[in-house]
N, C-alpha and C positions, 0 to 999 in steps of 0.2 A: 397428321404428322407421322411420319415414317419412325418406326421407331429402330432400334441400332440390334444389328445382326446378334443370333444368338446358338452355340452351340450348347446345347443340352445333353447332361445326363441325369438321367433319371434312374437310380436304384434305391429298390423293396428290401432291407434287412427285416423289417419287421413289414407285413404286407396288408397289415388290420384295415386299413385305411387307401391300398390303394383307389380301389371305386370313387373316393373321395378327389383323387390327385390325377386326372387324366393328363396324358403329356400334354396335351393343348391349352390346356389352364393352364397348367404349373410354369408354362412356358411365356404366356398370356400375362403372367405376374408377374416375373421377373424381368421380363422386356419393358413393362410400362417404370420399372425405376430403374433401369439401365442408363446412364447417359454416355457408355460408349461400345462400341461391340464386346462381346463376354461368350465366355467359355467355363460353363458353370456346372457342376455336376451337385445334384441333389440326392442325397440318402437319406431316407425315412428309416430310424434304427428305434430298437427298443430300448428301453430302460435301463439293460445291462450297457450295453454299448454304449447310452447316451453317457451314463455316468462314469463309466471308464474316463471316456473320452476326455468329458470336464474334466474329471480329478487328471489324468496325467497334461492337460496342456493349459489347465487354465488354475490347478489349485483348488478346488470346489469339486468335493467330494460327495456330491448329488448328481444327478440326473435335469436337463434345463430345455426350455425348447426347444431353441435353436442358438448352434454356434457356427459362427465365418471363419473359416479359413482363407484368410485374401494373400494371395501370392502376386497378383503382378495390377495394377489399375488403368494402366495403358500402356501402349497401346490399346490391349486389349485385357478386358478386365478379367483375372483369374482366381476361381475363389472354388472352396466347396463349402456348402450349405448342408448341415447335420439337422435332423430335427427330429425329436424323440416323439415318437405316436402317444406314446400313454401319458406324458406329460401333457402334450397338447388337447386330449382328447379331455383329461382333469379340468383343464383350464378354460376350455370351451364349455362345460358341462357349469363349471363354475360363475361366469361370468355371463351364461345365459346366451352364446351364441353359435352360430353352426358351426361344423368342425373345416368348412369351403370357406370360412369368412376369417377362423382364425388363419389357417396353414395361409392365406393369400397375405394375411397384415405379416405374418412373419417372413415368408417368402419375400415381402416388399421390406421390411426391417432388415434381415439378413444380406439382402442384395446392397443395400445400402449400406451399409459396413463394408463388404465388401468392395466399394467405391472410395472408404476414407471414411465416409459419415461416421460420428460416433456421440454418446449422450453422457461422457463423462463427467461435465457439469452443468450448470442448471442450464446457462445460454445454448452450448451444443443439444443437449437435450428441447428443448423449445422444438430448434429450428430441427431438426433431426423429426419430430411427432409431427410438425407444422405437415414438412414435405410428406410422412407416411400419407396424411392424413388426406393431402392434394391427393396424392399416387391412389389411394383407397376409393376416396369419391368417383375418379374418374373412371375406375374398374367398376364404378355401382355399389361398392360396400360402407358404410358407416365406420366415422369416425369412432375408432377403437379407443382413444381417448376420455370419450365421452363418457364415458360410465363411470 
């Protein structure tokens, strides 16, 4: 199945982890939970940044994986995708798995937001892990759930 056009951007605030994010992956995961063409730009920031961020647009005066910025869902979907390298690197450390297995579950989370999806309560949340969890298998990685 052909999956739906994608323009990328990809920038390094914090560059710990590029080796980890080649465009063709990073690109590779957000395309498989696209379900309409997208125009998406990705920043990998660090800790200051991640945490600015949350506290001035979400309230939460920490530092978080990842946050969506979805500005338009079609046509064509417009969003930017934040995601904090040291948080992420904690969290895969923590949970026991690679730092290319968590950034892809988020990348696939994040895009998903950025389409409407959200896990407000428990039924959206379900189906919201359900669909990562399809979008994850079929890229080859493990239900993130599971653990």
């Amino acid at each position: 199945m052909a999956r739906p056009e994608l323009t990328l951007s990809l920038q390094f605030a914090d560059a710990s982890h590029r080796a980890h994010l080649p465009r063709h992956k990073v690109a590779r995961w957000i395309r498989a939970a696209l379900e309409a063409p997208g125009e998406i730009t990705v920043r990998i920031v660090g800790a200051e940044e991640g945490q600015s961020l949350n506290r001035d647009f979400r309230g939460k005066d920490y530092a978080t994986n990842v946050l969506t910025f979805d500005y338009a869902h079609e046509p064509v979907v417009q969003a930017d995708l934040i995601l904090c390298a040291p948080v992420i690197a904690a969290e895969a450390k923590q949970q026991q798995i690679t730092l290319e297995a968590h950034y892809a579950h988020l990348l696939v989370h994040g895009t998903l937001h950025a389409q409407g999806h959200d896990h407000e309560d428990d039924d959206e949340a379900r189906e919201m892990e359900a669909l990562e969890t399809e979008i994850l298998a079929g890229l080859g990685y493990d239900d993130p759930y599971a653990r």
